[in-house]
N, C-alpha and C positions, 0 to 999 in steps of 0.2 A: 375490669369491666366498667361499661358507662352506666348512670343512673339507669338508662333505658334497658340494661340487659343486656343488651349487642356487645361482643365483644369488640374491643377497640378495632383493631384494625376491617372488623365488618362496619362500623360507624367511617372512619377512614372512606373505604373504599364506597360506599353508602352516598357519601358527600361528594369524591370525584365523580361515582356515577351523574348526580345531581348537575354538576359543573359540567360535566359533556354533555348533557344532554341541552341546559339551557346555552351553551352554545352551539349548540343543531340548530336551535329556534333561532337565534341570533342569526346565524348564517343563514336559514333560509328566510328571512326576512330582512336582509342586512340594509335595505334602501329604506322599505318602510319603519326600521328602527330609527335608523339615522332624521328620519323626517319627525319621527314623533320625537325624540328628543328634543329637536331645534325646537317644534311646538311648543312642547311643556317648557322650554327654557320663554320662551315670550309669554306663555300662561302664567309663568309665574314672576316674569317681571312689569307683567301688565297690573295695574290698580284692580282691576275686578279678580283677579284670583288672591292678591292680597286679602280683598275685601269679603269673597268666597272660603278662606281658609281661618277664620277666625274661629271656626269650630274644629279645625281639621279638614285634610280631605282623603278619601278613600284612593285604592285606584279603580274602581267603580266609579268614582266620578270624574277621574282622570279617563277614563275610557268612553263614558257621557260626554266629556269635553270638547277630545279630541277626535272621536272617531268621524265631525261632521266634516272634519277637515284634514284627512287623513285616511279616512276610509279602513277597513278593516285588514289584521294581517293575513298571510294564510293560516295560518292554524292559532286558534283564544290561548292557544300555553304564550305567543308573543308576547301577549298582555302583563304576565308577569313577570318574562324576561326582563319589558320595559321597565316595569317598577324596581327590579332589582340594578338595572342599568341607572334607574335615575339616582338612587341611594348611591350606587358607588361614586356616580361622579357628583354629587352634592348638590343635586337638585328640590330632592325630597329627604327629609327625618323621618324616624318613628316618633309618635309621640309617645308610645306603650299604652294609649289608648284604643279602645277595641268599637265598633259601631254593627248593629245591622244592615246588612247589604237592600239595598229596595228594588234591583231587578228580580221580579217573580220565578226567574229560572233558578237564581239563585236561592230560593228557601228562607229566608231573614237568615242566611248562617253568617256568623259574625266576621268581620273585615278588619286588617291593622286601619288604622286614620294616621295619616301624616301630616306633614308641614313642609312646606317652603322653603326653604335655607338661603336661598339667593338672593341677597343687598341686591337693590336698586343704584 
């Protein structure tokens, strides 16, 4: 058994569920994923997201950033497809610091904050 109680292979299967599902999202979004990536890769080779990310950034504010210019996916689970898409292809780190969220729907509940990874 895992710290969590679950038995292993229910963690296992736990986690694939997890992975098919965020690529449901992936796939029904696959044009507006592909666009926000290309964005975030200029947001974060541009001097103002350097110069925005010296505290961190959320993807809250990744979603502030780019939704003027990209418009929204169909379904807000894209939202964190994308951040998990930016992580794998090295656009975003964790910093393992945590922040509260500022859109009001959201409740101040707490947000990862990230970083940049991408040399100019």
């Amino acid at each position: 058994m895992r710290a969590t109680g679950l038995p292993l292979l229910d963690a296992i299967a736990a986690d694939q569920a997890l992975e098919e599902a965020l690529s449901r999202v992936k796939d029904n979004n696959e044009q507006w994923m592909a666009l926000a990536l290309v964005q975030l890769r200029q947001f974060a080779l541009s001097h103002d997201a350097w110069a925005n990310t010296e505290h961190g950034i959320t993807g809250e504010d990744i979603r502030f950033m780019l939704l003027p210019h990209i418009g929204h996916p169909t379904t807000p689970k894209a939202w964190g497809a994308l951040i998990g898409a930016a992580i794998k292809k090295e656009i975003i780190e964790a910093t393992g610091a945590y922040r509260k969220m500022k859109d009001v729907r959201s409740h101040s509940r707490k947000t990862p904050v990230y970083r940049f990874v991408i040399a100019t």
